[in-house]
N, CA and C atoms as a LAMMPS dump frame, in Angstrom:
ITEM: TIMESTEP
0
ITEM: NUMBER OF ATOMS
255
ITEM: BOX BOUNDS ff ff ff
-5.0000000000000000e+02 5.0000000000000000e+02
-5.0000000000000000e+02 5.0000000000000000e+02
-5.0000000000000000e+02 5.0000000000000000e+02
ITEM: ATOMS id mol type element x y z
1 1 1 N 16.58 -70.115 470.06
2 1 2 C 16.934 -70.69 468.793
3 1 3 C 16.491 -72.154 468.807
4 2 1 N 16.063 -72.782 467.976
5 2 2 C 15.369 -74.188 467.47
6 2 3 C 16.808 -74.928 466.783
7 3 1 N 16.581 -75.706 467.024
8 3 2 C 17.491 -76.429 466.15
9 3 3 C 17.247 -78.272 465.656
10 4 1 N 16.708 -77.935 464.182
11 4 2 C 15.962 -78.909 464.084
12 4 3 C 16.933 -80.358 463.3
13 5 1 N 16.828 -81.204 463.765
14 5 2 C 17.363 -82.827 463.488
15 5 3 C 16.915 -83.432 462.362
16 6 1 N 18.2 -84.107 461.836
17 6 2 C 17.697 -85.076 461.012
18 6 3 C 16.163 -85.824 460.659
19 7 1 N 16.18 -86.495 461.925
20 7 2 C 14.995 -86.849 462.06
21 7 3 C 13.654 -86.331 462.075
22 8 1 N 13.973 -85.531 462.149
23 8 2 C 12.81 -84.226 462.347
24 8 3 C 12.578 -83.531 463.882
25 9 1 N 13.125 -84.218 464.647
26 9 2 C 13.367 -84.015 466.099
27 9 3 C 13.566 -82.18 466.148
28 10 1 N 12.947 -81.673 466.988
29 10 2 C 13.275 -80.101 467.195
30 10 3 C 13.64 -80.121 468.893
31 11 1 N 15.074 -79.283 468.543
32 11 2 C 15.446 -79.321 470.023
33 11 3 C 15.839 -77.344 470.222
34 12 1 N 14.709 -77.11 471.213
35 12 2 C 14.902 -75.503 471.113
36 12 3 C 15.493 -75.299 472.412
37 13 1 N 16.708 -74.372 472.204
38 13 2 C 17.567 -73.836 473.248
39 13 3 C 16.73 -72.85 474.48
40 14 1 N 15.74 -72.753 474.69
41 14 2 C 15.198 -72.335 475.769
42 14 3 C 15.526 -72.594 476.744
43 15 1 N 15.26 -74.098 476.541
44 15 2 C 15.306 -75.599 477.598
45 15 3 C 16.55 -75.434 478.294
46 16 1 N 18.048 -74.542 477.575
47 16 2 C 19.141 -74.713 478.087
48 16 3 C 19.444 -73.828 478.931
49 17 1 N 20.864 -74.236 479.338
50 17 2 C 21.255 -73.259 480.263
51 17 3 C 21.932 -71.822 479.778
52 18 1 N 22.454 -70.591 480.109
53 18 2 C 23.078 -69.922 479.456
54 18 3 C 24.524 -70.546 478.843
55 19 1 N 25.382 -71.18 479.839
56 19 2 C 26.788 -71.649 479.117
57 19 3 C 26.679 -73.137 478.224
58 20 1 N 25.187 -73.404 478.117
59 20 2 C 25.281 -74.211 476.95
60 20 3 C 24.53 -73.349 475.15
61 21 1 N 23.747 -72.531 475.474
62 21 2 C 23.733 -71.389 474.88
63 21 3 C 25.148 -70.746 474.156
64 22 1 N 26.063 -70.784 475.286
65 22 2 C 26.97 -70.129 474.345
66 22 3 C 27.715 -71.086 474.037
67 23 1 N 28.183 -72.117 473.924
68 23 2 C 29.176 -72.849 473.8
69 23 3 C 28.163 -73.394 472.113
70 24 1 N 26.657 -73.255 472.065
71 24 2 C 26.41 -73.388 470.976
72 24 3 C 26.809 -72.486 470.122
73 25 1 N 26.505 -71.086 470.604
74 25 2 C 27.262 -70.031 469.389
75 25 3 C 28.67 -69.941 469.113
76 26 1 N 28.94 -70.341 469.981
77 26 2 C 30.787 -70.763 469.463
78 26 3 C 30.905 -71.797 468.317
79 27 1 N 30.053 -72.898 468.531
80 27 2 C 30.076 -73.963 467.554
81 27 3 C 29.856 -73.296 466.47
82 28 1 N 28.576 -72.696 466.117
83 28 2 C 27.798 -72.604 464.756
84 28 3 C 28.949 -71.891 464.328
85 29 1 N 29.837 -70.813 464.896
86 29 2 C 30.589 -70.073 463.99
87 29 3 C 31.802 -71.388 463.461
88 30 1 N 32.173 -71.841 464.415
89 30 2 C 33.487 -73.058 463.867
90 30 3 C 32.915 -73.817 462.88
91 31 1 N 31.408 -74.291 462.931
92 31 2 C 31.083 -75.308 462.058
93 31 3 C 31.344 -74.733 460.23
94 32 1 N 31.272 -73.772 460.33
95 32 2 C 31.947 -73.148 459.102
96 32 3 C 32.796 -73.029 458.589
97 33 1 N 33.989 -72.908 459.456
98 33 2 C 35.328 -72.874 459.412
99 33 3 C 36.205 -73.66 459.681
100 34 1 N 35.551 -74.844 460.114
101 34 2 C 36.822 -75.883 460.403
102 34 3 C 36.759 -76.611 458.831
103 35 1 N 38.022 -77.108 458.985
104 35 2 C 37.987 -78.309 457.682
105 35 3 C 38.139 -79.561 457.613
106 36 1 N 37.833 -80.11 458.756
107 36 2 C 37.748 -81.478 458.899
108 36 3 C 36.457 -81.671 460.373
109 37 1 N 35.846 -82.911 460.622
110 37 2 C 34.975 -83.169 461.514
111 37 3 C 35.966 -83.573 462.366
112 38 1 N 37.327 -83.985 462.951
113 38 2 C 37.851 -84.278 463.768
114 38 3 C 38.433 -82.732 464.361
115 39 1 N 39.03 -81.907 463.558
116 39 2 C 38.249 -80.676 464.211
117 39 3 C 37.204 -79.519 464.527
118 40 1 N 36.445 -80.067 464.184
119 40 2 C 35.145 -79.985 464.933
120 40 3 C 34.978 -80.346 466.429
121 41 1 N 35.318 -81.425 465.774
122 41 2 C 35.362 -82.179 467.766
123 41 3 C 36.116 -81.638 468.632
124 42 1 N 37.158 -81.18 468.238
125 42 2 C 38.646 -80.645 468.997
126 42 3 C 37.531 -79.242 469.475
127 43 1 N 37.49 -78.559 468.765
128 43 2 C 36.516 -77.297 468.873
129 43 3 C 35.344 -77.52 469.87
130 44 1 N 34.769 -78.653 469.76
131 44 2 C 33.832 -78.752 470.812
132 44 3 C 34.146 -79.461 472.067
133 45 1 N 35.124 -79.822 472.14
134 45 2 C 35.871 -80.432 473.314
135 45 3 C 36.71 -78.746 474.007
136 46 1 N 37.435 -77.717 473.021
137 46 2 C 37.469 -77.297 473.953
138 46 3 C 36.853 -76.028 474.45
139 47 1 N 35.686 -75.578 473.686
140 47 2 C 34.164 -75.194 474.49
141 47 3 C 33.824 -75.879 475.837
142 48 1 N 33.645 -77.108 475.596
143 48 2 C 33.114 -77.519 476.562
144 48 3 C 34.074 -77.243 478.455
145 49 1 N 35.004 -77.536 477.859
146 49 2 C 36.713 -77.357 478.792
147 49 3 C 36.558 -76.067 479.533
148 50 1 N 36.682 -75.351 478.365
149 50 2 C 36.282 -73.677 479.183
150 50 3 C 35.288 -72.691 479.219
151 51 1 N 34.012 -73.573 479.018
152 51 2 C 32.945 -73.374 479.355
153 51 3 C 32.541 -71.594 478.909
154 52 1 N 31.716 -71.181 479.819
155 52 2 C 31.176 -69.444 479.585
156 52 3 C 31.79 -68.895 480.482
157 53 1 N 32.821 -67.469 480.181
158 53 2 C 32.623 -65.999 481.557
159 53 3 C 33.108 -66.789 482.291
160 54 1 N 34.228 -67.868 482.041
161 54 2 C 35.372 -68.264 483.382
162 54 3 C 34.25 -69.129 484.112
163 55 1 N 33.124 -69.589 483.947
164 55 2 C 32.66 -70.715 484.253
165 55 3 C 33.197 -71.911 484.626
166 56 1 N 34.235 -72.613 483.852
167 56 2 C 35.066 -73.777 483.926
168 56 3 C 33.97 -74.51 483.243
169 57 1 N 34.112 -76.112 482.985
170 57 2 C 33.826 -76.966 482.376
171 57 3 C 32.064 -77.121 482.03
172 58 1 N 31.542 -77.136 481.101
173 58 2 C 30.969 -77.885 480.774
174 58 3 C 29.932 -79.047 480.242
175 59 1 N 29.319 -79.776 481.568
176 59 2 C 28.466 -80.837 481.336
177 59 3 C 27.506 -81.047 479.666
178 60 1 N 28.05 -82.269 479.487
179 60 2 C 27.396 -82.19 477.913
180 60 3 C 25.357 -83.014 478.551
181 61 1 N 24.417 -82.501 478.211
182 61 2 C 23.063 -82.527 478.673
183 61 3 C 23.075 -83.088 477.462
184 62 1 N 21.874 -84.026 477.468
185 62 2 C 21.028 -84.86 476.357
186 62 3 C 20.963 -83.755 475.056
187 63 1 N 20.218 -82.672 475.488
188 63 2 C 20.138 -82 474.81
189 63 3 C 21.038 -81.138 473.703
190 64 1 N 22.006 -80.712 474.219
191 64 2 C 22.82 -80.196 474.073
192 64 3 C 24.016 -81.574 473.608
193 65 1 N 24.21 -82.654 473.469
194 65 2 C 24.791 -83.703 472.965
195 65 3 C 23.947 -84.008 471.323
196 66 1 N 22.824 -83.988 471.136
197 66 2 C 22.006 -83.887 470.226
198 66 3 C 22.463 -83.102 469.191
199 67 1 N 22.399 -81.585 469.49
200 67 2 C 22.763 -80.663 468.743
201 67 3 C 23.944 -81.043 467.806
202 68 1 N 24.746 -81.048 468.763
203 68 2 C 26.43 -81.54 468.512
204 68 3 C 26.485 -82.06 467.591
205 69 1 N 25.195 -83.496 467.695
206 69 2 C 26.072 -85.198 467.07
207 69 3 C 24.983 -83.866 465.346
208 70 1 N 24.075 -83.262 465.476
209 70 2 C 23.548 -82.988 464.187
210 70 3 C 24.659 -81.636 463.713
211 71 1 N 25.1 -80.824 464.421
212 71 2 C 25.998 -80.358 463.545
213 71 3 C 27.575 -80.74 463.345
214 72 1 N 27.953 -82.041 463.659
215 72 2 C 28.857 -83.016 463.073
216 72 3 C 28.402 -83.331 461.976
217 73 1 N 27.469 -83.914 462.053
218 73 2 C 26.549 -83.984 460.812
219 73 3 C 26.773 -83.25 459.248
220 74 1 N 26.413 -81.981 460.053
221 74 2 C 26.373 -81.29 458.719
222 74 3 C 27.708 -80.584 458.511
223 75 1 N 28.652 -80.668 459.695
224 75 2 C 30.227 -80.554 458.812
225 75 3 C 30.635 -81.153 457.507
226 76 1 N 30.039 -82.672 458.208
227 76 2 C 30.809 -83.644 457.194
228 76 3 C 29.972 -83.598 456.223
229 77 1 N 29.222 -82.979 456.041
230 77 2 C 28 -83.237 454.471
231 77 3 C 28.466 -81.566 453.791
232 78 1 N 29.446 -80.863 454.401
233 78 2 C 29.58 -79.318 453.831
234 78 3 C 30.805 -80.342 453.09
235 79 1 N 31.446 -80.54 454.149
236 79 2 C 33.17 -81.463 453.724
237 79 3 C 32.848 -82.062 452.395
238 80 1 N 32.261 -83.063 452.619
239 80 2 C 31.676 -84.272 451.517
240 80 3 C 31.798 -83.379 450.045
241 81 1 N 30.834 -82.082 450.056
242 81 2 C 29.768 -81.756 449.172
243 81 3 C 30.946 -80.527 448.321
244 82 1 N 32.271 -80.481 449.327
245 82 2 C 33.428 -79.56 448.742
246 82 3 C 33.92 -80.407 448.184
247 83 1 N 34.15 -81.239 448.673
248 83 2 C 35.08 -82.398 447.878
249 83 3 C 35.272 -82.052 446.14
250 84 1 N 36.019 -82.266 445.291
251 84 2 C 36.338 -81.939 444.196
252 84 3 C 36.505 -83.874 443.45
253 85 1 N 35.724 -84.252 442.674
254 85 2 C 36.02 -85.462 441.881
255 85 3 C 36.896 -85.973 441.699
């Protein structure tokens, strides 16, 4: 999976490991369902905590920190864009 940046930056999950792989598919489903970007974070804090398959923790990689800060991103621009006048 590709996952392309603001900037135009493309960061493709190849590069990763499997338990950062999944701790991304955990995200994409929350990034839908949370209703605030502070939980978001909570959500990705505790992915990261308990990692893949009893793995334990973790390590946030350049890469995989990237992703993150762009789908924070686009929480808060779903949030924003619900907003009611």
């Amino acid at each position: 999976m590709k996952f392309e940046l603001e900037n135009g930056q493309t960061i493709d999950t190849a590069a990763m490991g499997p338990e950062e792989r999944h701790i991304l598919q955990k995200l994409l489903a929350w990034q839908s369902l949370v209703d605030s970007v502070a939980g978001f974070r909570e959500k990705v804090t505790q992915a990261l905590a308990a990692g893949w398959n009893g793995s334990g923790p973790v390590g946030l990689s350049p890469g995989l920190s990237r992703v993150i800060r762009e789908m924070e991103r686009q929480v808060a621009k779903r949030l924003s864009a619900n907003r009611t006048p």
